[in-house]
KOLZAGU-175049 format. One line per field, with one value per residue: residue number from 1; residue in three letters; x, y, z of N, C-alpha, C, O, CB in turn. Coordinates in Angstrom, 1 decimal. Glycine has a CB too. Layout:
// residues N
mimar <- (NUM,...)
lodren <- (ALA,...)
n.x <- (X,...)
n.y <- (Y,...)
n.z <- (Z,...)
ca.x <- (X,...)
ca.y <- (Y,...)
ca.z <- (Z,...)
c.x <- (X,...)
c.y <- (Y,...)
c.z <- (Z,...)
o.x <- (X,...)
o.y <- (Y,...)
o.z <- (Z,...)
cb.x <- (X,...)
cb.y <- (Y,...)
cb.z <- (Z,...)
***
This chain:
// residues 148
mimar <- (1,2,3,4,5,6,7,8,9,10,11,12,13,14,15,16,17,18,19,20,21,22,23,24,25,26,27,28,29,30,31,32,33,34,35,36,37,38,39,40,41,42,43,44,45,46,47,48,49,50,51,52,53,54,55,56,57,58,59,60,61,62,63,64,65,66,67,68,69,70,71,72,73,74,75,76,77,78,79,80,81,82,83,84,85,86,87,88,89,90,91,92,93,94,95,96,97,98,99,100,101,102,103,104,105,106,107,108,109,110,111,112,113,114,115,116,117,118,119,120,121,122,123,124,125,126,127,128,129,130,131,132,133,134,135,136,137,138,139,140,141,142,143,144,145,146,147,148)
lodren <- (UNK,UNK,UNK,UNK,UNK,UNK,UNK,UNK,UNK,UNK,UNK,UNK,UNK,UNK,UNK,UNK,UNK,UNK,UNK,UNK,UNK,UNK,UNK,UNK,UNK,UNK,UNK,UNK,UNK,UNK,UNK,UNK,UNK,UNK,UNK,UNK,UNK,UNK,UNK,UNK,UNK,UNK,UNK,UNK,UNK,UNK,UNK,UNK,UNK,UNK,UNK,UNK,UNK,UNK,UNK,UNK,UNK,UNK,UNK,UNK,UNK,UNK,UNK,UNK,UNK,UNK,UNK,UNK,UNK,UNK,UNK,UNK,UNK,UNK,UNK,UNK,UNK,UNK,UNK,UNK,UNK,UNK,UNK,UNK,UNK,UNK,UNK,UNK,UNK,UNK,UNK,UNK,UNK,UNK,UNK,UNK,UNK,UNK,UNK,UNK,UNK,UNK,UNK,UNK,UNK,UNK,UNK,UNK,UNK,UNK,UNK,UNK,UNK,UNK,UNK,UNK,UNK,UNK,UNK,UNK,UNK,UNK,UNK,UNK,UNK,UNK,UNK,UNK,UNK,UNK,UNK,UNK,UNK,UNK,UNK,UNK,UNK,UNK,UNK,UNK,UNK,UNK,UNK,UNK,UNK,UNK,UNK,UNK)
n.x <- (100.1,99.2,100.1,98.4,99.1,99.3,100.7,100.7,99.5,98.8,97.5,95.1,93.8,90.9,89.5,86.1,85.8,88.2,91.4,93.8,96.1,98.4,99.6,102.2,103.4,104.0,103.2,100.5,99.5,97.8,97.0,96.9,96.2,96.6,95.5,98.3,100.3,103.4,106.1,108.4,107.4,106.1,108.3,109.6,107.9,108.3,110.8,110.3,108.7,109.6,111.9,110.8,110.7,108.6,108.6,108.9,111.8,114.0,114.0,111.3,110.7,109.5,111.5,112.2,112.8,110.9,112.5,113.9,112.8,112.3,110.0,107.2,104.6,101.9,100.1,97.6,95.6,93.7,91.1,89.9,91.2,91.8,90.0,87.9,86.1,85.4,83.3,79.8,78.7,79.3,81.5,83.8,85.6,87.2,89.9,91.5,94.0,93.1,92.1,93.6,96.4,96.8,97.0,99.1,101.0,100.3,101.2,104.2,104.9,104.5,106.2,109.0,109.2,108.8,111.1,112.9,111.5,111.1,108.5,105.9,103.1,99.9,96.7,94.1,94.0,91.6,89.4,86.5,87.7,88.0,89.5,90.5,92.1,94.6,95.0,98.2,98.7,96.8,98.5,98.6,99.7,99.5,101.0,101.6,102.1,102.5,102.6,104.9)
n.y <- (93.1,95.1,96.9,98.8,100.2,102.7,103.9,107.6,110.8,112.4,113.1,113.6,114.1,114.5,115.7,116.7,118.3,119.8,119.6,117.7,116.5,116.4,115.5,115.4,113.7,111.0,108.5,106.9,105.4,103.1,102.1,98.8,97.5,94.4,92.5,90.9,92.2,93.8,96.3,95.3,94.0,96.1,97.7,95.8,96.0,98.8,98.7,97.6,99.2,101.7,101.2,100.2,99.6,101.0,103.4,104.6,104.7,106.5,105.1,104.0,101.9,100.0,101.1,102.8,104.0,105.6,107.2,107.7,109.2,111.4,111.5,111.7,110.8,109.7,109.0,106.9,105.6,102.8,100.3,98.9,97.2,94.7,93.4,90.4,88.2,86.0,84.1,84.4,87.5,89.9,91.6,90.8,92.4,91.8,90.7,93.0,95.3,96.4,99.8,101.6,100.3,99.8,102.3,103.4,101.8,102.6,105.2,105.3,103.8,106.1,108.0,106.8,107.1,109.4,109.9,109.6,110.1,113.2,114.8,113.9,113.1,113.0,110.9,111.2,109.1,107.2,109.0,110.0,110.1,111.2,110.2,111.5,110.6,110.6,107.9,106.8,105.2,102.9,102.1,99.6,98.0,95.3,94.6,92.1,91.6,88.9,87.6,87.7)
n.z <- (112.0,109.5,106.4,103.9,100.9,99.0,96.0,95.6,93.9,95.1,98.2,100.7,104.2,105.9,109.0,110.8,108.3,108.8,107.0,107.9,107.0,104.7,101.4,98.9,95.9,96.6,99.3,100.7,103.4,105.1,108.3,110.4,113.4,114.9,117.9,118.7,117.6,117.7,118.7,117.2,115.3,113.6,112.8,111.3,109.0,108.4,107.8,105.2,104.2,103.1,101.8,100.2,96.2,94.2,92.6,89.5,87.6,85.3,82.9,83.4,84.4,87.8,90.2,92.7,95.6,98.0,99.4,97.3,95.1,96.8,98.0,99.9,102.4,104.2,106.5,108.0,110.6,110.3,111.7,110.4,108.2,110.0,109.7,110.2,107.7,107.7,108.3,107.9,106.8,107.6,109.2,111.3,114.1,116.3,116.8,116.4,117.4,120.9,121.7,122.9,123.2,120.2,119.5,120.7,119.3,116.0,116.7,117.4,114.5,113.6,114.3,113.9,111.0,110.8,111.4,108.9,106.7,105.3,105.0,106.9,107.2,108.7,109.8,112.5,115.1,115.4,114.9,112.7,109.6,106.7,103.6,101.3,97.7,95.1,93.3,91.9,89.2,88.8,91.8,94.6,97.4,99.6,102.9,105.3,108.7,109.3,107.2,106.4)
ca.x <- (100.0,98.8,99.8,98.0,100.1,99.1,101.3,99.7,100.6,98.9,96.5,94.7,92.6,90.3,88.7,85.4,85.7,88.9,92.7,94.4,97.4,98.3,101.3,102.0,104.3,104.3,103.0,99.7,99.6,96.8,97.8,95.5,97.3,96.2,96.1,99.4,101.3,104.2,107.2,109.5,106.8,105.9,109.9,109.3,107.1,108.7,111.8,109.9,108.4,111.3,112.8,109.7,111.0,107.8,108.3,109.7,112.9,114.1,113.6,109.5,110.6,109.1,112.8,113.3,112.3,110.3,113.2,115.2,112.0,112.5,108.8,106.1,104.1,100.5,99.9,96.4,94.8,92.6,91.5,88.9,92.2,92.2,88.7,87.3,85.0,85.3,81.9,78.7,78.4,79.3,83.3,83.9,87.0,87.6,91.0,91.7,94.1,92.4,92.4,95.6,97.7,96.6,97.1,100.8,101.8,100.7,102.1,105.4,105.0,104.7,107.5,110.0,109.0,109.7,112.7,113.3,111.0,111.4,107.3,105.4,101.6,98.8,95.1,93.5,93.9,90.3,88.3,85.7,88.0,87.7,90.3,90.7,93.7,95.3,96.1,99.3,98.8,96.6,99.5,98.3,100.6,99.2,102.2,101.1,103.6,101.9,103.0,106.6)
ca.y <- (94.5,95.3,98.6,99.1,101.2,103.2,104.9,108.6,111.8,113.7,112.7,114.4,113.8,115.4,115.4,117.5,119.5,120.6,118.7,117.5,115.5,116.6,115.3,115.4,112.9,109.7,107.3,106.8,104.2,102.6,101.0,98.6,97.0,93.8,92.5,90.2,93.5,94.3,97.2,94.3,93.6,97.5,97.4,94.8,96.6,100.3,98.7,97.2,100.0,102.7,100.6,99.4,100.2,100.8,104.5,104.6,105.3,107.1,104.1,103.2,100.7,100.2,100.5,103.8,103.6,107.1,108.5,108.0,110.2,112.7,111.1,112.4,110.0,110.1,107.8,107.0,104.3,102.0,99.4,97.6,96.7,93.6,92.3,88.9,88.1,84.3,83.8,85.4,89.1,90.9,91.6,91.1,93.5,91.1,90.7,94.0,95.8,97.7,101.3,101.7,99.6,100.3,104.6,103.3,101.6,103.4,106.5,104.2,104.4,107.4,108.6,106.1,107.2,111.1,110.3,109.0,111.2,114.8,115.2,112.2,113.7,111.5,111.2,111.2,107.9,106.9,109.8,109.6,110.7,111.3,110.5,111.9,110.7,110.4,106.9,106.6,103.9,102.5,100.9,99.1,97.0,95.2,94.2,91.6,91.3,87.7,86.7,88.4)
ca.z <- (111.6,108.1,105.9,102.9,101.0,97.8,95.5,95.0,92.9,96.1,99.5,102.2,105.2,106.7,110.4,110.7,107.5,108.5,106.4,108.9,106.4,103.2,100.8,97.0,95.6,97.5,99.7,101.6,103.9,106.2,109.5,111.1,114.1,115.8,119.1,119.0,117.3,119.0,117.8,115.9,113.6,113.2,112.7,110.1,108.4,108.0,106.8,104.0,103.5,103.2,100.9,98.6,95.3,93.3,91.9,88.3,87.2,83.9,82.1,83.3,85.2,89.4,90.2,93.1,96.6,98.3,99.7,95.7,94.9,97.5,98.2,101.2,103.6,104.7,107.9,108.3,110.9,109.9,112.4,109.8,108.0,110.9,109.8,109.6,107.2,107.4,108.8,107.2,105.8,108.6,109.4,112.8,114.3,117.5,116.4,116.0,119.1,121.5,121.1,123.8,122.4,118.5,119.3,121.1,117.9,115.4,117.0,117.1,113.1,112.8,114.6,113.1,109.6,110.8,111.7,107.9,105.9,106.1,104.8,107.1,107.5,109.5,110.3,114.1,115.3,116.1,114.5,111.7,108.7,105.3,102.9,99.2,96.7,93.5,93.1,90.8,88.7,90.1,92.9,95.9,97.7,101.0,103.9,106.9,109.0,109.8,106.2,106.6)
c.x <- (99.9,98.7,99.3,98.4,99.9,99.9,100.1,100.6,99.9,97.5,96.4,94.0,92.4,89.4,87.9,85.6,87.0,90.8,93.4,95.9,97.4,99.4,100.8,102.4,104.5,103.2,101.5,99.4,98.2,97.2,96.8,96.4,96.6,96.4,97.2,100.6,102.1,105.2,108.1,108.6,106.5,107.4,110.2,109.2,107.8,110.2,112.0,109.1,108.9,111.9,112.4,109.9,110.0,107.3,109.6,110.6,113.2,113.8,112.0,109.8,110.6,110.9,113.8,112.0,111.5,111.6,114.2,114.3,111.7,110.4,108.2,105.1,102.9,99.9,98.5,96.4,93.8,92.2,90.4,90.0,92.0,90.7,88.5,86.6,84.8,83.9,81.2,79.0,78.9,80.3,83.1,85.5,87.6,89.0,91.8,92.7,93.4,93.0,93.8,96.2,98.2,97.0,99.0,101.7,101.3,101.3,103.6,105.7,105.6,106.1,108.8,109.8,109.2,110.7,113.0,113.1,110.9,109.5,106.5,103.8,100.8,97.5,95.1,93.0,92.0,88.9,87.8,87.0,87.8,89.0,90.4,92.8,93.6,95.8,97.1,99.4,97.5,97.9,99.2,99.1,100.0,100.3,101.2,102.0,103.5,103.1,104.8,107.7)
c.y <- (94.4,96.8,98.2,100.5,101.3,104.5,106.1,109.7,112.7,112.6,113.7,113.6,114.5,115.2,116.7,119.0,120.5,119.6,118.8,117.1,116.3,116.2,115.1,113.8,112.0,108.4,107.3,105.5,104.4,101.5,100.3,96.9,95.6,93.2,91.9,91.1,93.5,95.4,96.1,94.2,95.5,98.0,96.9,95.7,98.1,99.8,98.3,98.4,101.2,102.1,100.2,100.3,99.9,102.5,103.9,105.6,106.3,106.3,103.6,102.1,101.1,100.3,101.6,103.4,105.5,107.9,108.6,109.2,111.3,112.5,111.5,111.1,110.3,108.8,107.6,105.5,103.8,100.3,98.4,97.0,95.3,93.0,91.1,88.7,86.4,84.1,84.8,86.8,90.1,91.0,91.8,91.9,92.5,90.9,91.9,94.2,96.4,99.0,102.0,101.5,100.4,101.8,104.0,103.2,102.6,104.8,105.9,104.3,105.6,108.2,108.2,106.5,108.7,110.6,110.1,109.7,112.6,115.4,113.6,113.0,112.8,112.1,111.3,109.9,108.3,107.9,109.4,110.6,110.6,111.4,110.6,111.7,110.2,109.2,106.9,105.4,102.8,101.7,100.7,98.2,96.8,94.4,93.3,91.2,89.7,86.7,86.9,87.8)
c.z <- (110.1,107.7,104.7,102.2,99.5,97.1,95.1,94.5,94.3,96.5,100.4,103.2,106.0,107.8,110.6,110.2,107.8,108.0,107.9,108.5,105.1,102.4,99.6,96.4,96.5,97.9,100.5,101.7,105.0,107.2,110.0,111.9,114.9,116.9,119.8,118.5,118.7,117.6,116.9,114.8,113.1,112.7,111.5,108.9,107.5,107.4,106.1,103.2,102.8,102.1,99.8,97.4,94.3,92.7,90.5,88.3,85.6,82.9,81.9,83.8,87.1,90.1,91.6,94.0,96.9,98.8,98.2,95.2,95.6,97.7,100.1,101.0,104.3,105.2,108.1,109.1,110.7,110.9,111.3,108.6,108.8,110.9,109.4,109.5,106.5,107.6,108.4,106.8,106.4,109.3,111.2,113.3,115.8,117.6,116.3,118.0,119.6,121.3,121.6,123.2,121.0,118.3,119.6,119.4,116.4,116.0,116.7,115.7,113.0,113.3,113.7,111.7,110.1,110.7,110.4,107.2,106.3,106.2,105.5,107.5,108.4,109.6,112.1,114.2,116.1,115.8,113.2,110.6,107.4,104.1,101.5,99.3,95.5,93.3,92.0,90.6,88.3,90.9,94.3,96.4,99.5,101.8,105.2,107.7,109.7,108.7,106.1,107.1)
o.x <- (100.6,97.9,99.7,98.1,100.2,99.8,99.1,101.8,100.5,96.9,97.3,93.8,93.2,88.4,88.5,85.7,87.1,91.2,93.5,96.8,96.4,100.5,99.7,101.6,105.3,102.7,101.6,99.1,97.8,97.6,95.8,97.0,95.9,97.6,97.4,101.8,101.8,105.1,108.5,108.9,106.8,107.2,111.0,110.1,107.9,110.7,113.1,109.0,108.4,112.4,112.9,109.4,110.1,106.1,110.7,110.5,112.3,113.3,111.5,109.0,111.3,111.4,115.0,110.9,111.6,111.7,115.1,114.9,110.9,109.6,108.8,104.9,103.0,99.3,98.1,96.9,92.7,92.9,90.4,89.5,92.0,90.2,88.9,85.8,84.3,83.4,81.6,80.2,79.0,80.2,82.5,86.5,88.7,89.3,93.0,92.4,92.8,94.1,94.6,96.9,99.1,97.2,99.9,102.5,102.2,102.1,104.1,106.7,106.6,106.9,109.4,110.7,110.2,111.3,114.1,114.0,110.7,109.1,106.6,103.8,101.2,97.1,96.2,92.0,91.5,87.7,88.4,87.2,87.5,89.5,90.3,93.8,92.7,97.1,96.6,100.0,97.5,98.2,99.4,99.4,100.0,100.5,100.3,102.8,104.3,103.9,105.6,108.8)
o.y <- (93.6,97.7,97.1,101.6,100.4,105.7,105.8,109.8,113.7,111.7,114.5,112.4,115.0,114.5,117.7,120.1,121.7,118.9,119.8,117.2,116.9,116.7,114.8,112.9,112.3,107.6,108.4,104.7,105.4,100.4,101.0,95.9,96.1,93.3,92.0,90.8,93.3,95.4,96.5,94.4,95.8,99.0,97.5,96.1,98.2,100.5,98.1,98.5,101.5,102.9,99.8,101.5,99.0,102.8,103.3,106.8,106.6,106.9,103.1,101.2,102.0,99.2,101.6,102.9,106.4,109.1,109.4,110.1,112.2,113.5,111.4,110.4,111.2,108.0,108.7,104.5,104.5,99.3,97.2,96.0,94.4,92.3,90.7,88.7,85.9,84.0,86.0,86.8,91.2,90.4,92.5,91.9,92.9,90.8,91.7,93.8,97.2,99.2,102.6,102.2,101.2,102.3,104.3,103.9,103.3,105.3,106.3,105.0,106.0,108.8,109.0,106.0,109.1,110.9,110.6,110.3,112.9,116.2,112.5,113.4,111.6,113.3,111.6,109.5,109.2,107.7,108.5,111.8,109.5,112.5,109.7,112.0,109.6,109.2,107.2,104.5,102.0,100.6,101.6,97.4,97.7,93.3,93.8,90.3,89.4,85.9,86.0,88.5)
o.z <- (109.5,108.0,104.4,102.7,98.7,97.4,94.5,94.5,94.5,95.9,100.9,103.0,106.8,107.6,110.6,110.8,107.5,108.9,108.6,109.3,104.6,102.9,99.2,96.6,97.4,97.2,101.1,100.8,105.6,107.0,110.2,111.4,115.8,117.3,121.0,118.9,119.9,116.4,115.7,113.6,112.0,112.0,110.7,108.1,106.3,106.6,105.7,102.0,101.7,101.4,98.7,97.4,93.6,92.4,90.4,88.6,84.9,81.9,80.9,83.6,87.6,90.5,91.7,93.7,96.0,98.7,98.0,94.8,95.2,97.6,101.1,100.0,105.1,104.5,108.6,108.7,110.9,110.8,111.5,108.1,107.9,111.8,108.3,110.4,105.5,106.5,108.4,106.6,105.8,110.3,111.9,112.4,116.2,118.8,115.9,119.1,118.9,120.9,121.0,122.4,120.6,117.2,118.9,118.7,115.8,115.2,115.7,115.5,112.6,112.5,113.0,111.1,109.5,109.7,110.5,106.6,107.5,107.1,104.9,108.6,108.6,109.5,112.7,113.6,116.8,116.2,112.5,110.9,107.1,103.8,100.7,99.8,95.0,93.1,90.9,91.2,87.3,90.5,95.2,95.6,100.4,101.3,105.8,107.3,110.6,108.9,105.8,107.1)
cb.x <- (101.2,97.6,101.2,96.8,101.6,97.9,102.1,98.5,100.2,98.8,97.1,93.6,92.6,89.7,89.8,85.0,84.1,88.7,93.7,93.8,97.1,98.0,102.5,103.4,105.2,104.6,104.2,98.8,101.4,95.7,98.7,93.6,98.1,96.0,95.4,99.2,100.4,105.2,108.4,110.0,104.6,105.2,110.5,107.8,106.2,108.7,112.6,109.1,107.9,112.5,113.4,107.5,112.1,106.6,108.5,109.0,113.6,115.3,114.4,108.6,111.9,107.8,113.5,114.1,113.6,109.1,114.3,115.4,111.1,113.5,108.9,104.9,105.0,99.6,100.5,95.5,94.7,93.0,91.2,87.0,93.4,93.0,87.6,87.3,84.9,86.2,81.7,77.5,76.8,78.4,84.5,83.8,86.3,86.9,90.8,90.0,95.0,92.3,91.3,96.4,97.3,94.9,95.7,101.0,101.5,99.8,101.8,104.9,103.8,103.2,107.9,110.0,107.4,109.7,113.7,113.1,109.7,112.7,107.1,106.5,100.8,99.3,94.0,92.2,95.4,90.7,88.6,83.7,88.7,86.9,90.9,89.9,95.1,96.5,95.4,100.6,99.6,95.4,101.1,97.2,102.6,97.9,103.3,100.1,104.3,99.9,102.2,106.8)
cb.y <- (95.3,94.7,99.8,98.9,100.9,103.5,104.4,109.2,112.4,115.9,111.4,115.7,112.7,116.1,115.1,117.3,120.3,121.7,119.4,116.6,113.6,118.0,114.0,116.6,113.4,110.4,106.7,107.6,103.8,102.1,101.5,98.2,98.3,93.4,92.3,88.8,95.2,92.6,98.3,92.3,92.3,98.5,96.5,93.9,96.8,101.7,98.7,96.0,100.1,102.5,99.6,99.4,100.1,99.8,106.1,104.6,104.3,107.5,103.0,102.8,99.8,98.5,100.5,105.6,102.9,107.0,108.4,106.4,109.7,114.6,109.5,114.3,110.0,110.7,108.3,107.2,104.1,101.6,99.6,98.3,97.5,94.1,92.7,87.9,89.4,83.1,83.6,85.5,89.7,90.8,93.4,89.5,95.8,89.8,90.1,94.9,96.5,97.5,102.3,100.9,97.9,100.2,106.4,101.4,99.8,103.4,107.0,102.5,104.5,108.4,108.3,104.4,106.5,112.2,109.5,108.1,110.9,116.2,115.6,111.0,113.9,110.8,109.6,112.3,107.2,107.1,111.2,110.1,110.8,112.6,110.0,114.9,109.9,111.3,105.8,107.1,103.4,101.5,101.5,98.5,97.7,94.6,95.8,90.4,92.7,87.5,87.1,89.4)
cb.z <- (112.1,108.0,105.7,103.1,101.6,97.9,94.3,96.2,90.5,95.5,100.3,102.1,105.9,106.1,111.6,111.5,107.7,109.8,104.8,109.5,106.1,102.8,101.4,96.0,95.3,98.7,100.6,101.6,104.7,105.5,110.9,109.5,115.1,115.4,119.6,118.5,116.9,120.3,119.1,116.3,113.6,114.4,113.6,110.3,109.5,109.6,106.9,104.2,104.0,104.9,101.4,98.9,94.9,93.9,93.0,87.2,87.4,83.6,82.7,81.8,84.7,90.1,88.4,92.3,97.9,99.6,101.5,94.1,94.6,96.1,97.8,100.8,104.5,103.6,109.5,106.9,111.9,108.3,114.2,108.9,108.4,112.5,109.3,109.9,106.3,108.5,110.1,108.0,105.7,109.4,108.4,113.6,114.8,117.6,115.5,115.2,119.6,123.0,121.5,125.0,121.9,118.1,121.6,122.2,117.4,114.7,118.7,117.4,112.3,113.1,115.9,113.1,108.8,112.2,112.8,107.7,105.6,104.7,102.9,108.8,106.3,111.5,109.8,114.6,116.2,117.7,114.4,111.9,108.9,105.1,103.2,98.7,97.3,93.1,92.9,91.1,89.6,90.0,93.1,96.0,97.4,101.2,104.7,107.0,110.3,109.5,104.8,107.4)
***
């Protein structure tokens, strides 16, 4: 499983022209779950994430987690997250879970992260969406729960 997880000052997403997600202050994450995922590593995952202290403190230093910042959550799936582009030009997704599974677990996320965040937003697993944000910082931080 792989989140791609960008500090933002605000995120949306929108599923045909209409927002579906929206949060200020915080986190937007991209899930992209593959087919040997199971809930321990999605487990893994959310309680590296919950805890990733890369908002600044009074000082300017990366040093307060999202809930020290009273921080909001914007869930998006992404299954091209799980591409391989070892061989020629052209990412293959074969690797990737099937769409059952992949809707199970991330749903799985997203719940576990309600229960924690009071602001947790999401996309439509599996629809064409569109996401607009504010990177803060720029801050990207990518999790595999391979390497973990």
């Amino acid at each position: 499983m792989r989140f791609l997880i960008q500090r933002v000052n605000h995120a949306s997403v929108t599923v045909d022209d209409k927002e579906v997600g929206k949060i200020g202050k915080g986190l937007l994450v991209f899930v992209g779950v593959f087919e040997e995922d199971t809930e321990e590593a999605a487990d893994k995952l959310i309680r590296k994430l919950l805890g990733l202290r890369i908002f600044a403190d009074e000082n300017g230093k990366t040093n307060l987690s999202l809930t020290d910042v009273n921080g909001e959550l914007l869930i998006v799936s992404q299954f091209t997250l799980c591409a391989d582009c070892k061989k020629g030009n052209r990412p293959s997704f074969t690797k990737a879970g099937n769409p059952e599974k992949a809707n199970a677990l991330y749903e799985y996320v997203l719940s576990a992260c309600r229960e924690k965040i009071a602001v947790t937003e999401s996309g439509i697993f599996g629809a064409d969406m569109r996401v607009d944000l504010s990177n803060d910082g720029p801050f990207t931080i990518l999790f595999d729960s391979r390497e973990m």
